[in-house]
C-alpha positions in Angstrom: 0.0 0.0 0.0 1.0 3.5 -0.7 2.2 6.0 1.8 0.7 9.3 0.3 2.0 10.7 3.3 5.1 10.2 3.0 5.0 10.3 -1.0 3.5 13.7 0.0 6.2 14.9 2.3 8.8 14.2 -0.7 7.1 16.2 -3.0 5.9 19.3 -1.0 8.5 19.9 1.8 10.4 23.1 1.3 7.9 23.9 -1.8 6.3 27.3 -1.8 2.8 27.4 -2.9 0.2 29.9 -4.7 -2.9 28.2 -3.9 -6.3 30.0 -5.4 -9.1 28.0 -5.1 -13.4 28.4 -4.6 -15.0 29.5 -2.0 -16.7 25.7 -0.9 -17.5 24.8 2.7 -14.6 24.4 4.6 -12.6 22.4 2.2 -9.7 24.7 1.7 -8.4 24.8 4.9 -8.7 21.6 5.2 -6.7 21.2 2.0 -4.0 24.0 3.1 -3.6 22.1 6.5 -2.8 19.2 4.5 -0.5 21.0 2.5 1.3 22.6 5.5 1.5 19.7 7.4 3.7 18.1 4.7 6.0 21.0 4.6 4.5 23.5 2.2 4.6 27.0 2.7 1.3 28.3 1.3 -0.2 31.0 -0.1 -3.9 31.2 -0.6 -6.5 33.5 -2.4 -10.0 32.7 -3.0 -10.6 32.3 -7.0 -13.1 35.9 -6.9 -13.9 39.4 -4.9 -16.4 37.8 -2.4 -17.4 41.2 -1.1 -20.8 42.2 -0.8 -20.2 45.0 -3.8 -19.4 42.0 -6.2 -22.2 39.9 -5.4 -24.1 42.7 -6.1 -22.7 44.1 -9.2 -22.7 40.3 -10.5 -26.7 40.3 -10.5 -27.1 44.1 -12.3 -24.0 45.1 -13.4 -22.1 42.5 -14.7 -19.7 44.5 -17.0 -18.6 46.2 -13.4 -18.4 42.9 -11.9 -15.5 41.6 -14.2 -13.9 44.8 -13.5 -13.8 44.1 -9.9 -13.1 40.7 -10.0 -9.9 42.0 -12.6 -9.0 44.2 -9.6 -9.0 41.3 -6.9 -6.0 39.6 -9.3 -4.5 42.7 -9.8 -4.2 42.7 -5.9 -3.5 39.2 -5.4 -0.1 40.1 -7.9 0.3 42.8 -5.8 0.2 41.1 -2.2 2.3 38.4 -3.5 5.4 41.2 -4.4 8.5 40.1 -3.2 7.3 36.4 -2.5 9.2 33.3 -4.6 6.4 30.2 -5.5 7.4 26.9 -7.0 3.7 26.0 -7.7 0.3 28.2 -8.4 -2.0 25.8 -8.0 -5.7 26.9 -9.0 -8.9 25.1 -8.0 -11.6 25.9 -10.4 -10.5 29.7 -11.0 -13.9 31.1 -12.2 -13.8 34.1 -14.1 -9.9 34.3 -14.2 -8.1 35.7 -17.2 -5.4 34.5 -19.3 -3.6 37.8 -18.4 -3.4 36.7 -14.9 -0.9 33.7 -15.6 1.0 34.7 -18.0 1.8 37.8 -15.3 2.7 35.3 -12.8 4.5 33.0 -15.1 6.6 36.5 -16.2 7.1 36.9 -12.5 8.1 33.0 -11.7 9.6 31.8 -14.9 10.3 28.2 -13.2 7.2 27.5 -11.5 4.6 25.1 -12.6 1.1 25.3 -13.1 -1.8 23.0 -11.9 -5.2 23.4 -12.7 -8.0 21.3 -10.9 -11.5 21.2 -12.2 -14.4 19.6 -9.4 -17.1 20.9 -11.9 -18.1 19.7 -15.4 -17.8 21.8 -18.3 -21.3 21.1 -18.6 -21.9 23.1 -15.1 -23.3 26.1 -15.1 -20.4 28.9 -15.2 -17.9 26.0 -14.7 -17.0 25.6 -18.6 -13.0 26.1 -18.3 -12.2 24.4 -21.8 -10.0 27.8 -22.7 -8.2 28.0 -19.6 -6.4 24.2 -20.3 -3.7 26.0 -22.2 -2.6 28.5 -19.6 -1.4 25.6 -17.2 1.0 23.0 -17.5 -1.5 20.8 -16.8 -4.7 20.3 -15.8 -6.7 17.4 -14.5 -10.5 16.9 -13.4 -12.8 15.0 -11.1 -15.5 14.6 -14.0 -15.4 11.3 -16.3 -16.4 12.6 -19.1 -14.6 15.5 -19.1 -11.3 13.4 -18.6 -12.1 11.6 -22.0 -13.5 14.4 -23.8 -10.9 16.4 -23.2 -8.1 14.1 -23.0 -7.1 14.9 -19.2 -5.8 13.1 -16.4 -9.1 11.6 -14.1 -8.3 12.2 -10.2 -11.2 11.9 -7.9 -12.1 14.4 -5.3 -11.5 13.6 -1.5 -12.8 12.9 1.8 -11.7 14.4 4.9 -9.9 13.0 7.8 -13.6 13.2 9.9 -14.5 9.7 7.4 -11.5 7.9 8.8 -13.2 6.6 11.5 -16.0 3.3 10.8 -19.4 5.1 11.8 -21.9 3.3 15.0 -23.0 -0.2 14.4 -26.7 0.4 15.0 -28.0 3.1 12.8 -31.1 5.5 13.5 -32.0 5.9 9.9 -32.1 3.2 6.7 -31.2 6.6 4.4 -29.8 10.2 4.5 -30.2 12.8 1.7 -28.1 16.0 2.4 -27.4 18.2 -0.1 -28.0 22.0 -1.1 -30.9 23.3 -2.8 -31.7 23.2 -6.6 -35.6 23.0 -7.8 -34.4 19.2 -9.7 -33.0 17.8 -5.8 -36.3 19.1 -4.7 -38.7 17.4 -7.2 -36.2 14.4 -6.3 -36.5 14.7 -3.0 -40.4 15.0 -3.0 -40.5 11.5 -5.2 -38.2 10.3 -2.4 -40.0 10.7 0.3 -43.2 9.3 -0.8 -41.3 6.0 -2.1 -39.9 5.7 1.2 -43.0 6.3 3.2 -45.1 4.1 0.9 -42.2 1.2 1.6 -41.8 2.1 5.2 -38.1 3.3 5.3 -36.5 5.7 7.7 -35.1 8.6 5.7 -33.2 11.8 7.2 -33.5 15.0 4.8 -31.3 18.1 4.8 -32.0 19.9 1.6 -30.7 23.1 2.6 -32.3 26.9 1.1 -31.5 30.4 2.4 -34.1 32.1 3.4 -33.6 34.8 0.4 -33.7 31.7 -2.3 -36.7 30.5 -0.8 -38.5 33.9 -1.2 -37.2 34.2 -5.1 -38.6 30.5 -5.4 -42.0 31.9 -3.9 -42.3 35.0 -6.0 -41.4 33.3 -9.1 -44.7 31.1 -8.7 -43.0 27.5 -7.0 -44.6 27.2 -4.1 -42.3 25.1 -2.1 -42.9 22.7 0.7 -40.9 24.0 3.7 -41.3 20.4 5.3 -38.9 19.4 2.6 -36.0 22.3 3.5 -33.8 23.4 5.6 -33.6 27.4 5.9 -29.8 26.5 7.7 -26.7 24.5 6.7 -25.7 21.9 8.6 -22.5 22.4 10.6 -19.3 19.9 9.7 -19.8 18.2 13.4 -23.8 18.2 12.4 -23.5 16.5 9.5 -20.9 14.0 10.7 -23.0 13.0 13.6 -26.4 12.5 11.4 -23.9 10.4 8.6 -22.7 8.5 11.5 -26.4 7.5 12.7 -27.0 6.6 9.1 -26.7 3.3 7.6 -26.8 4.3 3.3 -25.9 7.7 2.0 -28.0 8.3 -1.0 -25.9 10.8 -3.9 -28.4 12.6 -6.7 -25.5 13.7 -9.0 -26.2 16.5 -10.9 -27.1 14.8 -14.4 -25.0 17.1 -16.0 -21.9 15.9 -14.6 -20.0 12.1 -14.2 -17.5 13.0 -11.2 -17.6 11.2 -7.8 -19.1 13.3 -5.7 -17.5 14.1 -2.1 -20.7 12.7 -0.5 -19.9 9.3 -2.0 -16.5 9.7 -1.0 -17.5 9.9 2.3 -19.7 6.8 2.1 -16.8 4.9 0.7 -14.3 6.3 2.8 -16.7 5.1 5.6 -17.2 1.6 4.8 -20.2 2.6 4.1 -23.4 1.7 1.6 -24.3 4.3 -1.1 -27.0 4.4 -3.2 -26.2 7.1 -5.7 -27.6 7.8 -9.4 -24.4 8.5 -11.2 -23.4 5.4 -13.0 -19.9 6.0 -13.5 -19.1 4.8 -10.2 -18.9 1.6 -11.8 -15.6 2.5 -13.1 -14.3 2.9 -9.3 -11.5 0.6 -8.3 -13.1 -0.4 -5.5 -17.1 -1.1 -7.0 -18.6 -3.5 -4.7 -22.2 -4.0 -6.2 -22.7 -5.3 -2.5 -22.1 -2.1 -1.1 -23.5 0.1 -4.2 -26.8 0.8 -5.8 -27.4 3.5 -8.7 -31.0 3.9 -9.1 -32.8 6.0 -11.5 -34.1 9.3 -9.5 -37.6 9.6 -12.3 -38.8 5.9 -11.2 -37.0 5.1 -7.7 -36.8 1.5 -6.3 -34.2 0.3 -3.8 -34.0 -3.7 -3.0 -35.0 -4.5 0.6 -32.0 -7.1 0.9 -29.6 -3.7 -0.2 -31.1 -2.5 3.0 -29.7 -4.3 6.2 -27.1 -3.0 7.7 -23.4 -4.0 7.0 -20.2 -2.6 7.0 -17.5 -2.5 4.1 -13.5 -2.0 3.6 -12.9 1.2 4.2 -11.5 2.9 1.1 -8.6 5.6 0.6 -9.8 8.4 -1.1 -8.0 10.8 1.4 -6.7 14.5 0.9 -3.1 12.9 0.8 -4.0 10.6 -1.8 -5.6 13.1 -3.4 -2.9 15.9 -3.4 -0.4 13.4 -3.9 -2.0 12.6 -7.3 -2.3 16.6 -7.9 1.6 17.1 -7.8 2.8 14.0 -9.4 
C-alpha cells in the first residue's frame, strides 16, 4: 500500500505554494492544513472578490463585476510582491483571465502550473475548456470531461472526519443532504413518498437560504418548507447524522459524471451508497454489494440492499488526493 503521506512529504517539503481555489465549505483549509503539514509554505486566495459589492454588481452590473473581479487579481499580484512560488495551484479559477498567468508566469519563470476542475464543463459557469492552455496541466474529477478532453481523471477527497468506521446500530435506513436546486427538490419529494409508501426511515437536509426561498416563492414554485432546511448543517452536524445513518444516497447533478465528495465519504466510511451516477462503476473499488445507482424519475431500492453491514474502508484521502495533484 501507498504511503501518500510520505509520497506527500517528498514532493511538497520546502515547496512554496500559490494556492487560489473556490469559496466551498470548509474544504480549503482543510486542503492547506494538509499542505502545511507536509511541509508547504502556502499561499492562498479565494478564485473571486467575495465582497458584498461583487455579489451585487454580478446580479445588475455585470460589466462592473468583471472589472472588480480583474482588480482582486491585480491585488492578489500585488500582495504576492516580493514572495518566490514553486507552484500556483488553481482550483476551479472562475472568471480568471489569461492575463493573470502569464503575469505570474513573467514573475516565476520556473514554477509550474496545476489546474484542478471539481465541476463539469457542462456546469453552469464552470466551462473552463479555454483556460487548459494557460497551465502546465490540468486534471479533473468529471469522467467525461477526462475523456473528452483528453485529461488526467483524479477523484475528489474525503476528509480526515471519514477515517473513523461510523456506530453499528444506525437510527435511519437513508440520509439525503445536499444543497438546494428546484431538480434535488422534485427528487427529493418522489423520495419521500417512495420511502413512506415502503416504510423506510429517511433523514432529509436539503438546505435553502431564506432569500432563495422567497425568489422560489415570487417566481410562482410554491415550495414545501417540510422538505427544507432554511440552515446548513454544521461539519460536526453532518458528521453526527452520517454516523447514525446506515446508506448515504448521492443525486448527481445529471450534468456531470465525477464522484461526488458525498460518495467519498460513504466509501471512505465503509459505508453503503446508493447514488444515481453510473460512472461509479468505473471505481477501483465497486462492490455491487455495497453500491446501488437507481434511477431518481422511477426510484426502487432492494429491501435485501437495506440491512445493515459494513464495508472495507476505502482511501480516497486529501493525501492521496494531493499526492496525485503534484505528481
Amino acid at each position: 500500500m501507498i504511503d501518500h503521506t510520505a509520497s506527500l512529504q517528498g514532493k511538497l517539503k520546502g515547496k512554496k505554494i500559490l494556492f487560489i481555489s473556490a469559496k466551498f465549505y470548509h474544504y480549503n483549509e482543510e486542503i492547506i492544513s494538509k499542505m502545511k503539514a507536509c511541509g508547504a509554505e502556502v499561499t492562498f486566495f479565494y478564485e473571486r472578490d467575495i465582497s458584498l459589492k461583487y455579489g451585487i454588481a454580478k446580479n445588475i452590473f455585470p460589466s462592473y463585476a468583471n472589472k472588480i473581479q480583474d482588480q482582486h487579481y491585480e491585488n492578489i499580484l500585488s500582495r504576492i510582491e516580493g514572495k518566490q512560488f514553486d507552484y500556483l495551484f488553481v482550483i476551479r479559477g472562475y472568471k480568471m483571465e489569461k492575463w493573470f498567468t502569464e503575469a505570474i508566469k513573467a514573475k516565476y519563470p520556473s514554477i509550474k502550473t496545476i489546474l484542478y476542475q471539481w465541476d463539469s464543463i457542462h456546469n453552469w459557469e464552470c466551462d473552463y475548456r479555454h483556460m487548459i492552455t494557460w497551465f502546465d496541466v490540468t486534471k479533473t474529477f468529471d469522467y467525461k470531461d477526462a475523456e473528452d478532453l483528453s485529461l488526467p481523471y483524479v477523484p475528489t477527497f474525503h476528509t480526515d472526519d471519514f477515517k473513523v468506521k461510523s456506530a453499528d446500530n444506525p437510527i435511519y435506513d437513508l440520509f439525503f443532504f445536499g444543497g438546494y436546486s428546484y431538480t434535488r427538490y422534485e427528487f427529493v419529494k418522489r423520495l419521500k413518498a417512495y420511502t413512506e409508501d415502503h416504510r423506510i426511515k429517511l433523514k432529509i437536509h436539503l438546505a435553502i437560504s431564506l432569500k432563495y426561498y422567497l425568489r422560489e416563492w415570487v417566481s410562482g414554485r410554491k415550495l414545501n418548507l417540510s422538505l427544507l432546511s432554511l440552515r446548513q448543517l454544521s461539519p460536526k452536524e453532518y458528521h453526527e447524522v452520517f454516523n447514525q445513518s446506515n446508506i448515504i444516497i448521492d443525486y448527481t447533478n445529471p450534468s456531470q459524471t465525477g464522484i461526488t465528495m458525498r460518495s467519498l465519504d460513504a466509501l471512505g466510511a465503509g459505508k453503503k451508497l446508493l447514488t444515481s451516477n453510473g460512472y461509479i462503476t468505473k471505481e477501483p473499488g465497486y462492490d455491487n454489494r455495497q453500491i446501488m445507482t437507481f434511477d431518481p424519475q422511477n426510484i426502487h431500492i432492494d429491501t435485501k440492499f437495506l440491512s445493515h453491514e459494513s464495508f472495507p474502508q476505502q482511501d480516497y484521502s486529501i493525501e492521496k488526493w494531493l499526492d496525485a495533484i503534484f505528481d
